[in-house]
Legacy VTK file of the C-alpha trace (Angstrom):
# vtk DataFile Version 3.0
C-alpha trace
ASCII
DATASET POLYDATA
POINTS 177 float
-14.781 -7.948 -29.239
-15.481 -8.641 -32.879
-12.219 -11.362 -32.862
-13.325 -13.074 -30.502
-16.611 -13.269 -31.670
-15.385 -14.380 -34.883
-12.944 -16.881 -33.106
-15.048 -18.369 -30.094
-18.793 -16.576 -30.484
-18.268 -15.196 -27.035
-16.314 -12.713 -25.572
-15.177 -11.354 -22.413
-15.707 -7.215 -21.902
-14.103 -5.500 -18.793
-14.550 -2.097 -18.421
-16.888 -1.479 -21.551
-19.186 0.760 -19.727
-18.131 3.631 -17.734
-18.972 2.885 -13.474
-20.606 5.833 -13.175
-23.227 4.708 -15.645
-23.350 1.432 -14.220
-23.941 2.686 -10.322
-26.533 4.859 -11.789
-28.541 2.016 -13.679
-27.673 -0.146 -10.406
-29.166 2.446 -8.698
-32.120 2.945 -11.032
-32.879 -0.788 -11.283
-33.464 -1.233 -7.411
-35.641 1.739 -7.644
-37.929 0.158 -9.839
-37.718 -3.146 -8.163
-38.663 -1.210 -5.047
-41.293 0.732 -6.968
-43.035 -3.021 -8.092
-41.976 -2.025 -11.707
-40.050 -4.900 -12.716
-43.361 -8.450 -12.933
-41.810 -12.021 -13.557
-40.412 -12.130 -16.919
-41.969 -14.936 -19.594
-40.322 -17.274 -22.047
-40.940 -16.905 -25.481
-42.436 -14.177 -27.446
-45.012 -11.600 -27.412
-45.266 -11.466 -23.218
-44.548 -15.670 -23.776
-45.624 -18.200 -20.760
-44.177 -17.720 -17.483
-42.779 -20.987 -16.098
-40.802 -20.208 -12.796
-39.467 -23.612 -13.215
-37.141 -22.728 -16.278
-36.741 -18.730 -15.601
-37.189 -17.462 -11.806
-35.977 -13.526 -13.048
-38.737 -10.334 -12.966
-37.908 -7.422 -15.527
-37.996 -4.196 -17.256
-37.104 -3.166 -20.757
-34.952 -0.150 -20.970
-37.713 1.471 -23.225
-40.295 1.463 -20.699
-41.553 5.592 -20.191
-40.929 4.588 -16.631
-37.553 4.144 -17.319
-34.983 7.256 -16.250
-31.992 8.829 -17.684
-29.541 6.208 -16.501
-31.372 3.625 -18.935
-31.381 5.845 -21.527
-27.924 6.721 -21.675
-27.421 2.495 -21.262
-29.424 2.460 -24.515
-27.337 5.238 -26.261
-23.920 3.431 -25.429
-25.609 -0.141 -26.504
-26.839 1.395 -30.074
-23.204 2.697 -30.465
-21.753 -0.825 -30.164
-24.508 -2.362 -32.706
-22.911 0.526 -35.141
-19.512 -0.544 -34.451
-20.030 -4.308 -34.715
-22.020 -3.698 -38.105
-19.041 -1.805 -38.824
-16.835 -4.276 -37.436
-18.305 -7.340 -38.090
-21.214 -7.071 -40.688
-23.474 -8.384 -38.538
-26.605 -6.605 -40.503
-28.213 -5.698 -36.157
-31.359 -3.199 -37.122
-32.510 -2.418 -33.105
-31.318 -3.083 -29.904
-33.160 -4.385 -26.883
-32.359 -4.282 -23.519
-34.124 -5.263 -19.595
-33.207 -5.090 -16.040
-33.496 -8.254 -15.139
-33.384 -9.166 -10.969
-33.326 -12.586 -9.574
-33.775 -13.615 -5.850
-32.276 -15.517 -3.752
-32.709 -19.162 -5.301
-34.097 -18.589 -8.719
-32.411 -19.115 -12.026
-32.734 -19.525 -15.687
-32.326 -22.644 -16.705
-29.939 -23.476 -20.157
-31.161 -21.959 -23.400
-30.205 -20.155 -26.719
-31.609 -16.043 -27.037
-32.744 -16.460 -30.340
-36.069 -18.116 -31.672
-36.096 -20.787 -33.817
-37.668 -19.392 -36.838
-36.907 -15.709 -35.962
-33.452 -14.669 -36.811
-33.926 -10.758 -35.062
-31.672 -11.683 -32.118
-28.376 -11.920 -33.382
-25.895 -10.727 -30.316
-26.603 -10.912 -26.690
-24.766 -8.678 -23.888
-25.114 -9.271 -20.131
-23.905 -6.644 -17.816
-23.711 -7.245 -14.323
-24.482 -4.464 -11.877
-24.037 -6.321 -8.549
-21.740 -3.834 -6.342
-19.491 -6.044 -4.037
-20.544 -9.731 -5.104
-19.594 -12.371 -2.606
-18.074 -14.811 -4.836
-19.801 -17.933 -2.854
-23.111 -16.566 -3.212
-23.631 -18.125 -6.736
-25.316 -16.252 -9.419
-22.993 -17.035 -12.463
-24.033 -16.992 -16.064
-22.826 -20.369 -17.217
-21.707 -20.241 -21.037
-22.085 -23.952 -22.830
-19.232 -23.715 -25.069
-17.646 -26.941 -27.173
-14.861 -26.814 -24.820
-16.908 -27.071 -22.031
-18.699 -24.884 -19.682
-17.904 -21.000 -18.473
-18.790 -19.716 -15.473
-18.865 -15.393 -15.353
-19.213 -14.172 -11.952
-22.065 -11.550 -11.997
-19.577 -9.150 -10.459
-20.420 -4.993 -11.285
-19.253 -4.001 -14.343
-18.771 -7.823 -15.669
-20.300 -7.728 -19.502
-20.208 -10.986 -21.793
-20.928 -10.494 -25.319
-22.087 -13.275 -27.575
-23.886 -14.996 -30.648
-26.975 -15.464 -29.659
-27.761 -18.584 -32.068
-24.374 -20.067 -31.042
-24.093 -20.191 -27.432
-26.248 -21.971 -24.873
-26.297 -20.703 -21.841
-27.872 -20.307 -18.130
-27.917 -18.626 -15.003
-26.651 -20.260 -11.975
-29.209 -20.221 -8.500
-27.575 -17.496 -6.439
-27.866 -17.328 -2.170
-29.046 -13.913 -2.349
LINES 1 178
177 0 1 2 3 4 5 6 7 8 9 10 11 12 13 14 15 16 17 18 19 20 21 22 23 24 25 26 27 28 29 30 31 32 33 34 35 36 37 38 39 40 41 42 43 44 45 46 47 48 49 50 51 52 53 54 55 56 57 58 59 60 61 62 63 64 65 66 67 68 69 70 71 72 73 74 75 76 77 78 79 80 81 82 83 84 85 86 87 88 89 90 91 92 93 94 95 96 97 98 99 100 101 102 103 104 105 106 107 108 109 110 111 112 113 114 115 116 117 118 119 120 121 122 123 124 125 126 127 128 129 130 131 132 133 134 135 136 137 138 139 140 141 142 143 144 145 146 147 148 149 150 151 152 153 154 155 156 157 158 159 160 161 162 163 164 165 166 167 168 169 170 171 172 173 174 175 176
């Protein structure tokens, strides 16, 4: 991970979390979607604006007390990467933040960066896709806007992308369902 993220600012991570973990926060996330837990997520900071027209996702941080064990143990495997890549890397990350984030059938997020411009917190992003089964024509991708040209990542389960946050625009593909 840390080569590549020296080499390219992104990289590709199958099989970083265990899929027992990642049924149970699949699992956990429809729960609270079920539950009305996760409310349109915002741009910005401090609860931002919500404009459906650039970000169509609702969420839940990982930290919320409603939150169960499966997020919590999520958390725990997340703050043992930001150890490693300080290790690794140098990279200086204090805290680590993390949301379900659930999408329906036509909504996206249209191209951005993670980080704010005069707020250098966000340093890394990770997304980790918990979609059991994923028909591949039903859209969905995160689309990475790299000098090359563009990546597409199928959100299939277990999928994670790691990358700079400041480096690498990026956006999430309408999905079908």
């Amino acid at each position: 991970i840390g080569e590549n993220l020296l080499q390219q600012a992104w990289s590709p991570c199958s099989g970083l979390f265990e899929a027992g973990l990642l049924q149970d926060l699949q699992v956990e996330a429809r729960s609270h979607e079920a539950a009305g837990n996760l409310k349109p997520a915002a741009i910005g900071r401090d609860h931002g604006r919500l404009l459906s027209s650039l970000r169509g996702d609702s969420s839940l941080w990982l930290d919320d007390p409603r939150c169960d064990s499966a997020s919590k143990a999520f958390l725990a495997q997340l703050e043992l990467l930001r150890k490693a890549l300080n290790q690794s890397l140098l990279l200086g990350l204090e805290t680590v933040e993390a949301h379900f984030a659930v999408y329906p059938a036509g909504a996206g997020y249209a191209r951005h960066r993670d980080r704010f411009r005069d707020d250098d917190a966000r340093i890394i992003s990770l997304v980790c896709y918990l979609n059991p089964n994923w028909p591949q024509a039903a859209g969905g991708e995160l689309r990475l806007h790299l000098p090359e040209g563009v990546q597409d990542i199928s959100p299939d389960m277990g999928t994670t992308v790691i990358f700079l946050s400041e480096e690498i625009e990026h956006e999430v593909l309408p999905a079908t369902q």
